[in-house]
Backbone as XML, in Angstrom:
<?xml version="1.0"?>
<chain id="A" units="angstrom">
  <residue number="1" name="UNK">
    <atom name="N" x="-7.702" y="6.484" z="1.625"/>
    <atom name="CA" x="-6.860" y="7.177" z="0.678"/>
    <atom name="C" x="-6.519" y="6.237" z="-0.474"/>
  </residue>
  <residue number="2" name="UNK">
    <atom name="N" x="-6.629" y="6.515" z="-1.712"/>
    <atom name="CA" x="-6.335" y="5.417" z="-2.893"/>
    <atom name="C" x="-5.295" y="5.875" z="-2.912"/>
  </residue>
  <residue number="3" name="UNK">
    <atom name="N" x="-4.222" y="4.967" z="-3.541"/>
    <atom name="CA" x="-3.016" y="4.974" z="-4.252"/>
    <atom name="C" x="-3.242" y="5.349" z="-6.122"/>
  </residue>
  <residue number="4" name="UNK">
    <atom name="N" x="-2.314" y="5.620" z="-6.290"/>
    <atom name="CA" x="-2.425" y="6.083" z="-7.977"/>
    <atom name="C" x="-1.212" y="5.039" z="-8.422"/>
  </residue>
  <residue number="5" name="UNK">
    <atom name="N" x="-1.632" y="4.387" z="-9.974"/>
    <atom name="CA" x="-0.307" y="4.172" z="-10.914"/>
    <atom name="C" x="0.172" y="5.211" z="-11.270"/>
  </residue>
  <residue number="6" name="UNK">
    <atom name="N" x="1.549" y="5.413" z="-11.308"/>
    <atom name="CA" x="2.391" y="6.462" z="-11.521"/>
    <atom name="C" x="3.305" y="6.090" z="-12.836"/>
  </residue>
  <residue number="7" name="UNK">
    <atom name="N" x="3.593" y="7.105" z="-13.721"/>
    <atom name="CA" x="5.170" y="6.759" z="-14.714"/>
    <atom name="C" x="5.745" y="7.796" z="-14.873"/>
  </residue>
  <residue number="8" name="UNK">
    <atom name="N" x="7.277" y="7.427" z="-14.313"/>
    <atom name="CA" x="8.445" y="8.150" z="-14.420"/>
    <atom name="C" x="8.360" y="8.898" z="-15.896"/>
  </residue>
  <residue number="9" name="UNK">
    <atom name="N" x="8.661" y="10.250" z="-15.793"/>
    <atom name="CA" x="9.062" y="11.023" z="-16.832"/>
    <atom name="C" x="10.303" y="10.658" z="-17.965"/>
  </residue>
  <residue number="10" name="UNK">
    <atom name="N" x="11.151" y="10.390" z="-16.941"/>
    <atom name="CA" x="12.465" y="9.662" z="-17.334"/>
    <atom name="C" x="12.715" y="8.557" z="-18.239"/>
  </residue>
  <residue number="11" name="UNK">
    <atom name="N" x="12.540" y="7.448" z="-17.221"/>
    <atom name="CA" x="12.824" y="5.867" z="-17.375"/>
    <atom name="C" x="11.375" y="5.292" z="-17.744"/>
  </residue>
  <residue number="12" name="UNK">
    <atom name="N" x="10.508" y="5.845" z="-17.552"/>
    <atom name="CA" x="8.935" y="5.434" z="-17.952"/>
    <atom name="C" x="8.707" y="3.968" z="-17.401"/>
  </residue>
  <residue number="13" name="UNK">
    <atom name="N" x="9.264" y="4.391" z="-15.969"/>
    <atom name="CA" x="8.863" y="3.083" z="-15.189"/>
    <atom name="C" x="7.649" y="3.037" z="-14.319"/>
  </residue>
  <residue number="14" name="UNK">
    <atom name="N" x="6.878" y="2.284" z="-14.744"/>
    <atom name="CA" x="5.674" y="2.248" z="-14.206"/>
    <atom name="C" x="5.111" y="1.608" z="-12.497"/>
  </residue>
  <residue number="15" name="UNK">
    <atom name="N" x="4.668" y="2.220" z="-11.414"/>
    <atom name="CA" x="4.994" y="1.672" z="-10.324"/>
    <atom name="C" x="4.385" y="2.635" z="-9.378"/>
  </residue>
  <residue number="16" name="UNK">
    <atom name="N" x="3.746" y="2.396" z="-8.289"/>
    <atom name="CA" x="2.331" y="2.846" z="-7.164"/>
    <atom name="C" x="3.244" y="4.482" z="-6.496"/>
  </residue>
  <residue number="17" name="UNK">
    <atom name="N" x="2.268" y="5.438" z="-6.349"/>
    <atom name="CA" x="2.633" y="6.627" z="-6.021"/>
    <atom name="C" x="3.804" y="6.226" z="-4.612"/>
  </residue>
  <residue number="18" name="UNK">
    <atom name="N" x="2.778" y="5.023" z="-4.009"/>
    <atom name="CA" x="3.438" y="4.852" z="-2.658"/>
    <atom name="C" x="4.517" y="4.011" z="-2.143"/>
  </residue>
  <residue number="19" name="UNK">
    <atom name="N" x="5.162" y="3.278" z="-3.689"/>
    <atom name="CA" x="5.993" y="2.905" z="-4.079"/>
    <atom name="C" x="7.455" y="3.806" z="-4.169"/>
  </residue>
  <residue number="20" name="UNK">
    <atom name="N" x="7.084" y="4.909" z="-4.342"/>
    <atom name="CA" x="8.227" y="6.174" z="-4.456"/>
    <atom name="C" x="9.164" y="6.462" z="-3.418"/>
  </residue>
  <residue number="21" name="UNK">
    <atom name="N" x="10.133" y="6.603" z="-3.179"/>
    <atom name="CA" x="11.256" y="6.602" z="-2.719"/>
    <atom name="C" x="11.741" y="8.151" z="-1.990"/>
  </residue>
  <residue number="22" name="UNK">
    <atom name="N" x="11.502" y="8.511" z="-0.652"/>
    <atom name="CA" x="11.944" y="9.557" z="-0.076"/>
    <atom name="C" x="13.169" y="9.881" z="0.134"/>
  </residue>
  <residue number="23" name="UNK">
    <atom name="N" x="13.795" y="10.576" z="-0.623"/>
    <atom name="CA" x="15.024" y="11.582" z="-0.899"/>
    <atom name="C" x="15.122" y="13.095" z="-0.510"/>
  </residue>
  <residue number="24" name="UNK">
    <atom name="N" x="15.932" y="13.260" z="0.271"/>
    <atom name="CA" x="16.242" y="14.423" z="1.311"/>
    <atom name="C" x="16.446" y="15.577" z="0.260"/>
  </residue>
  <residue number="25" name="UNK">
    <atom name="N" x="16.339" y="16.925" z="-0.122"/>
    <atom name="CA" x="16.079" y="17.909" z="-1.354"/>
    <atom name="C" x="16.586" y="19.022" z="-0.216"/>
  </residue>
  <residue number="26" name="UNK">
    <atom name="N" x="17.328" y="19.777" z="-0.751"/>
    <atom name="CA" x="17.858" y="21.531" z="-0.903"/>
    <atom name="C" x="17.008" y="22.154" z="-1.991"/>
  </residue>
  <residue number="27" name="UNK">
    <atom name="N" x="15.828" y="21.639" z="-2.583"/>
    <atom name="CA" x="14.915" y="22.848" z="-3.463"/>
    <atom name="C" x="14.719" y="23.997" z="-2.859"/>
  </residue>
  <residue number="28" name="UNK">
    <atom name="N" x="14.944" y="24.999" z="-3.681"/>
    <atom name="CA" x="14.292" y="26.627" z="-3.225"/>
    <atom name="C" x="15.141" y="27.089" z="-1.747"/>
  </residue>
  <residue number="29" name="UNK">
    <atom name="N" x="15.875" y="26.025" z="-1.493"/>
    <atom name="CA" x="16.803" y="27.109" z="-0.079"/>
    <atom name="C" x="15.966" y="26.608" z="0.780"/>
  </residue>
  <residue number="30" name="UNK">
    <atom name="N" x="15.011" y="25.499" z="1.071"/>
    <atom name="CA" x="14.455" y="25.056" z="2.104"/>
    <atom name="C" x="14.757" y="23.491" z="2.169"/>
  </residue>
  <residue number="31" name="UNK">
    <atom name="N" x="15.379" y="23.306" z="2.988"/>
    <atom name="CA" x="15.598" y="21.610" z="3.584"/>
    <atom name="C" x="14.101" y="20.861" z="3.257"/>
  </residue>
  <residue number="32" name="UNK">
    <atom name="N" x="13.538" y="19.744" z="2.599"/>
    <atom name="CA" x="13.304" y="18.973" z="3.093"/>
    <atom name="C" x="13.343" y="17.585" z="2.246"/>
  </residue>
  <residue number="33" name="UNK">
    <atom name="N" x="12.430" y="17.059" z="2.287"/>
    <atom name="CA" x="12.453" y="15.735" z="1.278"/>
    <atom name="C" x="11.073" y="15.216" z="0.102"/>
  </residue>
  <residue number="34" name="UNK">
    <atom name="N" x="11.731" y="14.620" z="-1.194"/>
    <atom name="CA" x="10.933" y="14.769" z="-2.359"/>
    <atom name="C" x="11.014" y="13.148" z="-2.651"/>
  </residue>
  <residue number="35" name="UNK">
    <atom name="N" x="10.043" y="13.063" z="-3.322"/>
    <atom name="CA" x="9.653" y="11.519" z="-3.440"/>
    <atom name="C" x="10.296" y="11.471" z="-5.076"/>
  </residue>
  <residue number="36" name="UNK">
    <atom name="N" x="10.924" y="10.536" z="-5.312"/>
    <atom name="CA" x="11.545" y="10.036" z="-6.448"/>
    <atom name="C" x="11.390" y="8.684" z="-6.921"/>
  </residue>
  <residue number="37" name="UNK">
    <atom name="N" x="11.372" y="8.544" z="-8.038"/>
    <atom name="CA" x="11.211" y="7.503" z="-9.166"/>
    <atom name="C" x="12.548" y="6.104" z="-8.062"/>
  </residue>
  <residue number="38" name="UNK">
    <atom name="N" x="11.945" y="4.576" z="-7.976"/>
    <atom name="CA" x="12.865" y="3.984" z="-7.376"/>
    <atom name="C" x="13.622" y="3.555" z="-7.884"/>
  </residue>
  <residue number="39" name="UNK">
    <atom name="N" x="13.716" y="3.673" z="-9.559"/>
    <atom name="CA" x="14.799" y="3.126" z="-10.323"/>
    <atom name="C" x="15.600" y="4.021" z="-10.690"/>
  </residue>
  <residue number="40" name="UNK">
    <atom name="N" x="15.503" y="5.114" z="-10.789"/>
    <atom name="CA" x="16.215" y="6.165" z="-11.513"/>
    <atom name="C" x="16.648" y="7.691" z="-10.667"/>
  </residue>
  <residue number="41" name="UNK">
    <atom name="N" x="15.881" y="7.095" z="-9.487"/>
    <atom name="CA" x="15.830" y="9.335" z="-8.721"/>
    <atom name="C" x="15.098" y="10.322" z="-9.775"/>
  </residue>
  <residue number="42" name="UNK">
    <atom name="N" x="14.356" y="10.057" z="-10.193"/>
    <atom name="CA" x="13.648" y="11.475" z="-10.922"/>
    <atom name="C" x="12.712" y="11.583" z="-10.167"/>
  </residue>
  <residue number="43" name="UNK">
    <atom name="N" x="12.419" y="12.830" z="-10.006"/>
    <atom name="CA" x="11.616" y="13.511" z="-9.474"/>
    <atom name="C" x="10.149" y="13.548" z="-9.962"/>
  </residue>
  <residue number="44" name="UNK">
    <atom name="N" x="9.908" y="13.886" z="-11.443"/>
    <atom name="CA" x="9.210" y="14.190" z="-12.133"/>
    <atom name="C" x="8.287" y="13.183" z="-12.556"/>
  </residue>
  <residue number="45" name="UNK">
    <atom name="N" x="6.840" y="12.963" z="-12.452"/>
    <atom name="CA" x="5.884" y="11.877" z="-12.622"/>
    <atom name="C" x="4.407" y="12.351" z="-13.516"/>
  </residue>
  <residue number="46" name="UNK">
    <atom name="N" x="4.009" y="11.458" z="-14.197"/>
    <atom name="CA" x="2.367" y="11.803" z="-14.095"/>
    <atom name="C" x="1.528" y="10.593" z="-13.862"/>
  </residue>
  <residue number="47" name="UNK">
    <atom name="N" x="0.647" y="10.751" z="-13.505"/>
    <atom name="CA" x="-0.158" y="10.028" z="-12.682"/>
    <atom name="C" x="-1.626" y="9.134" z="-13.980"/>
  </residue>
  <residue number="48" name="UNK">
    <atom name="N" x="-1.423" y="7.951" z="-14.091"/>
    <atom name="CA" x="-1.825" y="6.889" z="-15.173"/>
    <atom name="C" x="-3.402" y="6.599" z="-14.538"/>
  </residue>
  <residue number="49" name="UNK">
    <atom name="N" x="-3.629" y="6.126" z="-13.465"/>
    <atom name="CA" x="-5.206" y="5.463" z="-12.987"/>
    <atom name="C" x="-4.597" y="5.543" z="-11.648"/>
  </residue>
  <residue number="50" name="UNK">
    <atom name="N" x="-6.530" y="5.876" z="-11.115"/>
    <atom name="CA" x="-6.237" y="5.542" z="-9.514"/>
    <atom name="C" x="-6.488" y="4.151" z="-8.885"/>
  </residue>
  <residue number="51" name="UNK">
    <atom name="N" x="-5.905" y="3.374" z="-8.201"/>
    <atom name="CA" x="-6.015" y="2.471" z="-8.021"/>
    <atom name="C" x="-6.847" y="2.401" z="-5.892"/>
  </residue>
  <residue number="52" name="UNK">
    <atom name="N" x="-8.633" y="1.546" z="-6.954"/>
    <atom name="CA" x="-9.106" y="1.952" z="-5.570"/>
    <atom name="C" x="-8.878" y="0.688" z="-5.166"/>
  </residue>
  <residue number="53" name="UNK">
    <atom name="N" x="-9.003" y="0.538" z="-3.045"/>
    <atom name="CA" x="-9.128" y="-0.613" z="-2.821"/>
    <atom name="C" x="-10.735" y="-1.140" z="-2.546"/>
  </residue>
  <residue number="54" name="UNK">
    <atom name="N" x="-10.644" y="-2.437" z="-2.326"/>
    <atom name="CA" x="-12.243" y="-3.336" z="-2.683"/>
    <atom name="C" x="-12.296" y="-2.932" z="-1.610"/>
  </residue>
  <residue number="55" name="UNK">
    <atom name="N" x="-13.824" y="-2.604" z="-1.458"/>
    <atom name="CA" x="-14.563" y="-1.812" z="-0.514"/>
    <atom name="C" x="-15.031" y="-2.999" z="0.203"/>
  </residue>
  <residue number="56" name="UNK">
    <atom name="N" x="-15.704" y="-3.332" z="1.450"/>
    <atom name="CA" x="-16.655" y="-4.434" z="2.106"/>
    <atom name="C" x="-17.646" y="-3.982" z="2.171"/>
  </residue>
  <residue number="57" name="UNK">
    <atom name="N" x="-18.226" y="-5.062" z="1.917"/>
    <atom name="CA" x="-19.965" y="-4.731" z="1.600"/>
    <atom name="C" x="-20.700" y="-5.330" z="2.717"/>
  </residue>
  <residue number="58" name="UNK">
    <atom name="N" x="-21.386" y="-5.010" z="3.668"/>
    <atom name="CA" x="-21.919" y="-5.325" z="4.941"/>
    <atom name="C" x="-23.082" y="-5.749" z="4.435"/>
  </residue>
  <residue number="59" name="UNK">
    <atom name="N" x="-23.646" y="-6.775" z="4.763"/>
    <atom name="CA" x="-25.052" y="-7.840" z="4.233"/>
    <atom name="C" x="-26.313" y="-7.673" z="5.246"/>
  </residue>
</chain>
């Protein structure tokens, strides 16, 4: 699974999808939890480059 660079809508803080911060949400009348910006709590992101990892190369 790659990770993505991410930037806050908000604070335009730049920082790994998996870097994001799980926060418990009442959206839509259903309990559960939404990943948020770690400096600020925003919700809202778009997604900059995917960041792959170095593959091993078998010889």
């Amino acid at each position: 699974m790659a990770d993505y660079l991410v930037k806050c809508c908000r604070c335009r803080n730049k920082h790994l999808e998996s870097e994001r911060v799980k926060k418990p949400s009442n959206k839509y009348g259903c309990y559960g939890n939404e990943l948020v910006c770690p400096r600020c709590a925003c919700t809202t992101y778009y997604r900059i480059e995917e960041i792959k990892e170095p593959q091993e190369q078998n010889l």
